[in-house]
C-alpha positions in Angstrom: 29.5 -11.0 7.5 27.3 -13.2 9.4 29.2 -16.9 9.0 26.1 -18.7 9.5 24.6 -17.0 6.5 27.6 -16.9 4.7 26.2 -18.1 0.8 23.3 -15.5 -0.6 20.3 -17.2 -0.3 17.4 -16.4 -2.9 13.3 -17.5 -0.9 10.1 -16.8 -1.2 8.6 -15.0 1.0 5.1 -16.9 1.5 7.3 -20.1 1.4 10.9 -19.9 3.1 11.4 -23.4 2.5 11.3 -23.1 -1.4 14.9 -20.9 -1.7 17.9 -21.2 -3.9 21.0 -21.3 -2.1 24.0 -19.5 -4.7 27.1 -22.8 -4.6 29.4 -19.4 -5.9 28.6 -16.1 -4.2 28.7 -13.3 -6.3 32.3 -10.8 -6.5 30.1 -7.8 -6.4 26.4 -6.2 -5.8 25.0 -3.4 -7.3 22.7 -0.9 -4.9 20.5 1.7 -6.9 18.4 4.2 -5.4 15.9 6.8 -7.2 14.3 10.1 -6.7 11.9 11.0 -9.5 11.2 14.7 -9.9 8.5 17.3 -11.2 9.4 19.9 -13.8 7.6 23.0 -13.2 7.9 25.7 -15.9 8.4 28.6 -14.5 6.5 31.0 -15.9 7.8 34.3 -18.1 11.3 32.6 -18.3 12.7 29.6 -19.8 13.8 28.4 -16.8 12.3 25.2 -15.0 12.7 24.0 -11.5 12.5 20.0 -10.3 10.2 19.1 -7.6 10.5 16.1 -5.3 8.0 13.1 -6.6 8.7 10.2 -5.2 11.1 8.1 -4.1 11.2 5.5 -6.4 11.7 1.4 -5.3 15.3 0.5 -5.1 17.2 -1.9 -7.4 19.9 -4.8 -6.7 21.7 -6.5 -9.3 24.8 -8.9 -9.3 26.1 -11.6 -11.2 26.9 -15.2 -10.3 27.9 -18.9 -12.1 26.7 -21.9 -12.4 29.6 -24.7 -12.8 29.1 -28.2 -13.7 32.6 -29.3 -14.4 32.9 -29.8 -10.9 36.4 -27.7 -10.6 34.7 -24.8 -8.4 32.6 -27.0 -6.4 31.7 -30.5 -5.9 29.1 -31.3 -8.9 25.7 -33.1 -7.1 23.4 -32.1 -10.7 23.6 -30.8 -14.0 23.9 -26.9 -14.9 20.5 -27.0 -16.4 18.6 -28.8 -13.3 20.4 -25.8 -11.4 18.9 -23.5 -13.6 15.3 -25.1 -13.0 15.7 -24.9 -9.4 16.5 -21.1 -9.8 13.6 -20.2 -12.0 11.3 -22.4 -9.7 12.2 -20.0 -6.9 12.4 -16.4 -8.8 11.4 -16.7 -12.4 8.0 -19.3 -12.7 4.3 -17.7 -12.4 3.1 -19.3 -9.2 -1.0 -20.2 -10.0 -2.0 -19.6 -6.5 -1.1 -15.8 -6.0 -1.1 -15.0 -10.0 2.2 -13.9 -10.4 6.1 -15.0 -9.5 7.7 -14.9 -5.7 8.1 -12.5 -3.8 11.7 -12.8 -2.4 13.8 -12.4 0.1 17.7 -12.0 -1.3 20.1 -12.3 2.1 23.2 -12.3 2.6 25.3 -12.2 5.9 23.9 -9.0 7.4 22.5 -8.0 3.9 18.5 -8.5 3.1 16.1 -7.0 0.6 12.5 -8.1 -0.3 12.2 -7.7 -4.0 10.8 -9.5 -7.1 12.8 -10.5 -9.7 12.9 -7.6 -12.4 15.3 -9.7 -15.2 17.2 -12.8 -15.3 20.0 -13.3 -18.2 22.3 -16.4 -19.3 25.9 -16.3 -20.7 26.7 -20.0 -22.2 30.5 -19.7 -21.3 31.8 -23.8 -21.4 30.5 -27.0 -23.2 31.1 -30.8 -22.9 31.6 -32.0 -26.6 27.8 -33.4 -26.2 26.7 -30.0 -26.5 25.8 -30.2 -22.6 26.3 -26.8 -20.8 28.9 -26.5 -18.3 29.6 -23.1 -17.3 27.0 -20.1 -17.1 27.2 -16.9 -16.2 24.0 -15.7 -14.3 22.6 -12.2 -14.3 19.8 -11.3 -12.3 18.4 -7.8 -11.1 15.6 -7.3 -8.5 13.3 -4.2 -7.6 12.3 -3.5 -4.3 9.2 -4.9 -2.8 7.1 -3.3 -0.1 3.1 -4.7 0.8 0.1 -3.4 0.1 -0.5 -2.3 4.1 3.4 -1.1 3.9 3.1 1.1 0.8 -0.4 2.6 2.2 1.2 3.5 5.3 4.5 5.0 4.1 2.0 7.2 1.5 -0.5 8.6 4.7 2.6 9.3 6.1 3.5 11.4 3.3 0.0 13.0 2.1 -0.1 16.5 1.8 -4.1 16.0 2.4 -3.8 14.7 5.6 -3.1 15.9 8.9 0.5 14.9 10.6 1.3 15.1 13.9 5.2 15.2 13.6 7.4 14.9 17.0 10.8 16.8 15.6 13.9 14.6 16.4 17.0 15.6 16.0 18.4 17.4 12.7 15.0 17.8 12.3 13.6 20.8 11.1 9.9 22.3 9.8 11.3 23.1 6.6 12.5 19.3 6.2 8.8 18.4 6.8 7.4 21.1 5.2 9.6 19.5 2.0 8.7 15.7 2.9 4.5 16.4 3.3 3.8 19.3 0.9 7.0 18.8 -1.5 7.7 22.5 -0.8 9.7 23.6 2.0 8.4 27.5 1.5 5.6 26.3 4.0 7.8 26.7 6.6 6.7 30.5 8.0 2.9 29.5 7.8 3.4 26.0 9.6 5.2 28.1 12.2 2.5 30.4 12.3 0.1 28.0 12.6 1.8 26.5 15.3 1.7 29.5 17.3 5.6 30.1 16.9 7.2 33.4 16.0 9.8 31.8 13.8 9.9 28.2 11.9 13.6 28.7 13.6 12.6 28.4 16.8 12.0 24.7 17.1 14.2 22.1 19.0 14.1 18.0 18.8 11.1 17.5 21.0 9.1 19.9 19.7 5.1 18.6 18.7 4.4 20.0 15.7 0.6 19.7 13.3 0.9 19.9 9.9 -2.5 20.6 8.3 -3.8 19.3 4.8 -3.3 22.0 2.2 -6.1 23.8 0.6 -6.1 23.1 -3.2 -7.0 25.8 -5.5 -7.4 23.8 -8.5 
């Protein structure tokens, strides 16, 4: 990793300056991905067959602590300010935009733009006062994409649009067939279409139009 960026760092996206810097990285992160399907009945049997939906937004979770006995690292403020400065950053409803941060967790070469989806607190050491010492932080994020972002990536997907698609390599018209219409059986009339004798006979290079689909609905 990066050793200039060698702590996670937790910012706002609108505000890089407001950011929480973790004193203790985290041991581990946790990565999820999802595809959400369609179930189509097929009909006269009992079987069913799954569609592609959508990608769905990604996930990252991890845990970290928060230590005020000053054994881990050198103790400059209480566990509790700590935690203030934390939910200042990825928890508190900001008045101006009517809603919390949008972040920006990085980590060496590691970044992801995400809101914060959860935040828990273990209470693992006290001073006799009662005053908290230790805590065990865990925090999940979903994936965040704009407005402009998310209306781009979905024209680029529509099956009611036309795409002009320039195939790169491993490319193939059934793969697009499958990414615009959701159904890669498209593939002999989108060959057809584009004057080709078999959806086969493409190579990286190739400029191919993918019409909207007619809707029989």
């Amino acid at each position: 990793m990066d050793g200039s960026l060698s702590k996670m760092t937790i910012l706002c996206l609108d505000d890089p300056d407001n950011k929480f810097e973790l004193l203790i990285n985290p041991d581990s992160l946790k990565f999820t991905r999802k595809v959400e399907y369609t179930i189509d009945k097929v009909v006269g049997t009992s079987a069913n067959v799954n569609r592609f939906h959508k990608h769905a937004p990604s996930n990252l979770s991890f845990n970290f602590v928060l230590d005020g006995t000053g054994v881990a690292y050198e103790k400059t403020e209480s566990v509790e300010d700590t935690i203030e400065k934390l939910e200042k950053v990825i928890y508190k409803y900001v008045g101006d935009i009517h809603q919390p941060n949008t972040l920006k967790v990085s980590w060496g070469n590691f970044s992801f733009n995400c809101r914060m989806e959860s935040l828990n607190y273990e209470y693992t050491l006290f001073a006799p006062n009662g005053e908290p010492l230790r805590v065990k932080v865990s925090v999940s994020f979903v994936n965040y994409i704009s407005r402009k972002e998310e209306q781009a990536k979905a024209n680029a997907q529509s099956p009611d649009l036309s795409h002009v698609i320039l195939l790169k390599a491993g490319e193939s018209i059934p793969y697009w067939c499958h990414i615009i219409y959701g159904d890669a059986s498209y593939c002999t009339d989108i060959a057809r279409y584009n004057g080709l004798s078999n959806f086969r006979n493409v190579k990286p290079g190739n400029r191919l139009l993918f019409p909207p689909i007619v809707r029989n609905d």
